[in-house]
C-alpha positions in Angstrom: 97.9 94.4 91.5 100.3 95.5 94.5 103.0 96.4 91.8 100.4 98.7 90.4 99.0 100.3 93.7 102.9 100.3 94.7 104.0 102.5 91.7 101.2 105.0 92.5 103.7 106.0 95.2 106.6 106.2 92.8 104.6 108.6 90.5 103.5 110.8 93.4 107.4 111.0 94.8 108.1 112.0 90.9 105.6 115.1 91.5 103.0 113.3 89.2 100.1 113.6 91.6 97.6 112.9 89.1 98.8 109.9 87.3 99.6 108.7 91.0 95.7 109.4 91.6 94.7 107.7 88.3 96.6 104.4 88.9 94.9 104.3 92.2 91.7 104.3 90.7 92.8 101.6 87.8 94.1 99.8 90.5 91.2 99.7 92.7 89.0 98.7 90.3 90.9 95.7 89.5 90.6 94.6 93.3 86.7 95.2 92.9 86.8 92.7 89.6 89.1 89.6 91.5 87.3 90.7 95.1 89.9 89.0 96.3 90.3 90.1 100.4 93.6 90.4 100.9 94.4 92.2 97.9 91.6 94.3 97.9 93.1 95.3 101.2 96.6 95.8 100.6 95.7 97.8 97.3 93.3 99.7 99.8 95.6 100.3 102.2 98.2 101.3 99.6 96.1 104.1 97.4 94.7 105.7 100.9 98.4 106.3 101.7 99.0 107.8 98.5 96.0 110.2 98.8 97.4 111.0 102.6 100.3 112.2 100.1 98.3 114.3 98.2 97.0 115.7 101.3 93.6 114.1 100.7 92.2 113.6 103.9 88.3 112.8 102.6 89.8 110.1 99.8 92.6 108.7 102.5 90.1 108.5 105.3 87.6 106.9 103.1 89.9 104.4 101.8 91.3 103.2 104.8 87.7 102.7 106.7 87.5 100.4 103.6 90.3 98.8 104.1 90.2 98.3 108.1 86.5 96.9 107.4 88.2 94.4 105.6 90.7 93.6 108.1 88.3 93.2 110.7 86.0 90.7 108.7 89.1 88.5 107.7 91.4 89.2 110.3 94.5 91.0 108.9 96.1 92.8 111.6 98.8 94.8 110.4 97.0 96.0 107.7 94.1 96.9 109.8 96.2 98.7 112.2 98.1 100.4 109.3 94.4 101.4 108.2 93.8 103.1 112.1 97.3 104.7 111.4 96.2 106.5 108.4 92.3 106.8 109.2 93.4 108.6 112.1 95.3 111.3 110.3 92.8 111.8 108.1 90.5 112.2 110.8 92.8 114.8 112.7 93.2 116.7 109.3 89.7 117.2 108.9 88.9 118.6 112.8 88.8 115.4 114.8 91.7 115.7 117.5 90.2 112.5 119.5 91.7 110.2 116.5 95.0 111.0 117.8 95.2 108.7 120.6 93.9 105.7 117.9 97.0 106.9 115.9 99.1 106.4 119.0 97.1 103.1 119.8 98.2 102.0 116.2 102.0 102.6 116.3 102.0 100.5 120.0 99.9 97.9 117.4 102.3 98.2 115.3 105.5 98.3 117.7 103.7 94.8 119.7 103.4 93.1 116.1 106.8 92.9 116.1 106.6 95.2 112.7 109.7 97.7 112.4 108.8 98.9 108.6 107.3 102.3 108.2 107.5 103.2 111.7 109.8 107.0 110.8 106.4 107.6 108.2 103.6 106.6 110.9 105.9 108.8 113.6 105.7 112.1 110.9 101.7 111.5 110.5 101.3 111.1 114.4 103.3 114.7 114.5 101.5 116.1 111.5 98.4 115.2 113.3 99.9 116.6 116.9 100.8 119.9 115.3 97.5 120.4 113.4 96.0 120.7 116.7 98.8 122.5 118.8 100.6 119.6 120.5 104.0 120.8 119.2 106.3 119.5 122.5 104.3 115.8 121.4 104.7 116.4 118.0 108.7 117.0 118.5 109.0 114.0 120.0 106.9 112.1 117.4 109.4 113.6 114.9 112.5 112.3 117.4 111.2 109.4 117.4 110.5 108.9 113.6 114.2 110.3 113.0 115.8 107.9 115.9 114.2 104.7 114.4 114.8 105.9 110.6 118.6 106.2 111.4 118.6 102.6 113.2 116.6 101.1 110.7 117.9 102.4 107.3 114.3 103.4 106.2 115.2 106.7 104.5 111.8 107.0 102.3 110.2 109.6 104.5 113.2 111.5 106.4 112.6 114.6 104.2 108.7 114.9 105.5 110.4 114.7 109.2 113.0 117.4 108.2 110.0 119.5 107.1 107.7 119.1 109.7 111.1 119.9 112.5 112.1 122.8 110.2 108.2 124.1 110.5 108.2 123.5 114.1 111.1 125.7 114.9 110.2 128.5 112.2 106.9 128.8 113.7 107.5 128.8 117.2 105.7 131.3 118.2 102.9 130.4 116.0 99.9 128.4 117.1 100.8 124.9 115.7 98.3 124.3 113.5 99.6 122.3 110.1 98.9 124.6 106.8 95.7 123.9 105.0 95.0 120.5 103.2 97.2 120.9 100.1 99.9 123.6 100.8 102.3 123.0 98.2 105.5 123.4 101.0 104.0 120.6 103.0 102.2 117.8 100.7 105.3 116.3 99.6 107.6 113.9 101.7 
C-alpha cells in the first residue's frame, strides 16, 4: 500500500492532480479493507500531504486528524508528529493562526526524534503558514532555515516551493503577507 499512496506524490509532481487524488482514495480504501494501524497511518499521513499539495486544506486537515488519532491510540511518534506538522497548516490555511506554534512544536518533535528527513518541506509549510497570516520576518527565517538544512542534507524534493515562497516574499514586500487563496495555480505546486 505505501508504494501506492507514495506514487500519489509522483503523479501530483507530474501535474496530474487528479489521478494523484484518485490513487489516494484507492489507496485509502485499501487501508480501511487490511485495517491494519500502521499502514492505515502511514498511507494517512501520506495522501493528507498530497492534498496539502493540491492546496486542500479541508481533505489535508481531515486526513491527518485521522492519522494523529491513530498515532496516539498505538503510539507512533513521528508519524503523529508529521500529522501535527501538516494538521497545523491546514489549520492556518483555513483562518486558524494559533496552529502555528503546534507546527513549530512539531518540527522541535521532529528535530528531538533525531529525524532529519523532510525537515526543508515542514520549514516551507511553517513559512507558508507564517506568511498567510503576516509573519513575513518568521516566515524568512522558516524559509532560511528549510534552504540551510536542504543544502546540508541533500533533500532537494521541495527547494523549488522554498524558492517560491522567498521570491513571493520579496516581490510583495510591501504587501500584507497573506499567502494567495487555496489553489492559486503560481503557488500549489512545489
Amino acid at each position: 500500500m505505501f508504494g501506492r499512496v507514495w506514487s500519489a506524490q509522483t503523479l501530483w509532481h507530474l501535474g496530474r492532480a487528479d489521478d494523484a487524488s484518485t490513487r489516494c482514495r484507492e489507496s485509502l480504501a485499501l487501508a480501511q479493507r487490511f485495517a491494519h494501524p500502521f499502514t492505515t497511518t502511514v498511507t494517512l499521513a501520506y495522501a493528507a500531504v498530497v492534498h496539502q499539495h493540491c492546496a486542500d486544506a479541508e481533505t489535508a486537515g481531515r486526513l491527518a486528524a485521522a492519522a494523529g488519532a491513530i498515532c496516539e491510540e498505538h503510539g507512533f511518534p513521528y508519524y503523529g508528529t508529521w500529522s501535527s506538522i501538516v494538521g497545523g497548516w491546514a489549520a492556518t490555511m483555513r483562518g486558524a493562526p494559533s496552529a502555528i506554534g503546534e507546527m513549530e512544536q512539531g518540527i522541535r518533535r521532529i528535530r528531538e526524534q533525531g529525524v532529519r528527513r523532510c525537515l526543508p518541506y515542514y520549514h516551507g509549510l511553517l513559512a507558508e503558514a507564517l506568511l498567510r497570516h503576516g509573519r513575513r520576518e518568521e516566515a524568512r527565517r522558516a524559509i532560511r532555515r528549510g534552504r540551510r538544512i536542504a543544502r546540508t542534507s541533500g533533500e532537494c524534493w521541495w527547494n523549488e516551493r522554498l524558492e517560491r515562497l522567498a521570491h513571493r516574499l520579496e516581490r510583495d514586500g510591501a504587501g500584507d503577507g497573506r499567502a494567495p487563496a487555496d489553489g492559486d495555480p503560481s503557488t500549489s505546486r512545489a
